[in-house]
C-alpha positions in Angstrom: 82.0 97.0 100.3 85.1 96.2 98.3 84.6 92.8 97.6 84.6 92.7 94.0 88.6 94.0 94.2 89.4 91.2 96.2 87.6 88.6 93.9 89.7 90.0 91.0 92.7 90.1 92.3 92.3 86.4 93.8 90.9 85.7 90.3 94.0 86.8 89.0 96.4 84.5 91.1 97.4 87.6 91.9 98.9 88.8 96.1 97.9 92.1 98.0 101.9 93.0 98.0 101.7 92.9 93.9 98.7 94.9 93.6 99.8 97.4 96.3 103.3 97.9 94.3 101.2 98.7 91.2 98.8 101.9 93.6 102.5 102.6 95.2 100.9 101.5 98.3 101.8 98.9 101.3 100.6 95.7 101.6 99.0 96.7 105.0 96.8 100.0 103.4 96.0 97.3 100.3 94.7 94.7 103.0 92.6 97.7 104.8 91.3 98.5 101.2 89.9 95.1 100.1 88.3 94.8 104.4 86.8 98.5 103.7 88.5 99.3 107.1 89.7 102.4 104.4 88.4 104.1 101.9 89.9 103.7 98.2 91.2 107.2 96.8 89.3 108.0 93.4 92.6 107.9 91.4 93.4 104.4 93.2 90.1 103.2 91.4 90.9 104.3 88.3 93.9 102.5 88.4 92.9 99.5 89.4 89.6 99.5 86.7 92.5 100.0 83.8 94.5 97.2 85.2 91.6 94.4 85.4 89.9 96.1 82.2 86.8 96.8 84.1 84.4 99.9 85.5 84.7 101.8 88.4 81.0 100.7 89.3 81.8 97.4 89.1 84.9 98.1 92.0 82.5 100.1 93.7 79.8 96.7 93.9 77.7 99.2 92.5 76.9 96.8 89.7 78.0 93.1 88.9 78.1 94.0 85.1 82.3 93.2 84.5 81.9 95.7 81.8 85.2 95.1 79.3 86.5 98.5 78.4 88.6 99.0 75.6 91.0 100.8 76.8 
């Protein structure tokens, strides 16, 4: 379900520990996020969209539109 995190953040040369500093999470909970073993909180999502500059949807895999914010 949560693929698209995954490929962004592998995209990104970036590791599961860096990404779970930046939600204040551990590594392990970040791992279970990106296997969908565990459901992303809302205000996790949001987070992460403003990090890679992108939509919730696009987290989601509710759409493969990247969609660039400006913000």
């Amino acid at each position: 379900m949560y693929q698209h995190i995954k490929d962004l953040r592998e995209d990104h040369d970036l590791t599961q520990q860096h990404i779970a500093e930046l939600l204040h999470i551990s590594q392990t909970t970040y791992s279970r996020y990106e296997n969908g073993l565990l459901d992303i909180p809302s205000s996790s999502l949001v987070t992460l969209a403003k990090y890679y500059k992108t939509s919730v949807d696009y987290l989601l895999d509710l759409t493969n539109n990247t969609l660039q914010l400006n913000k």
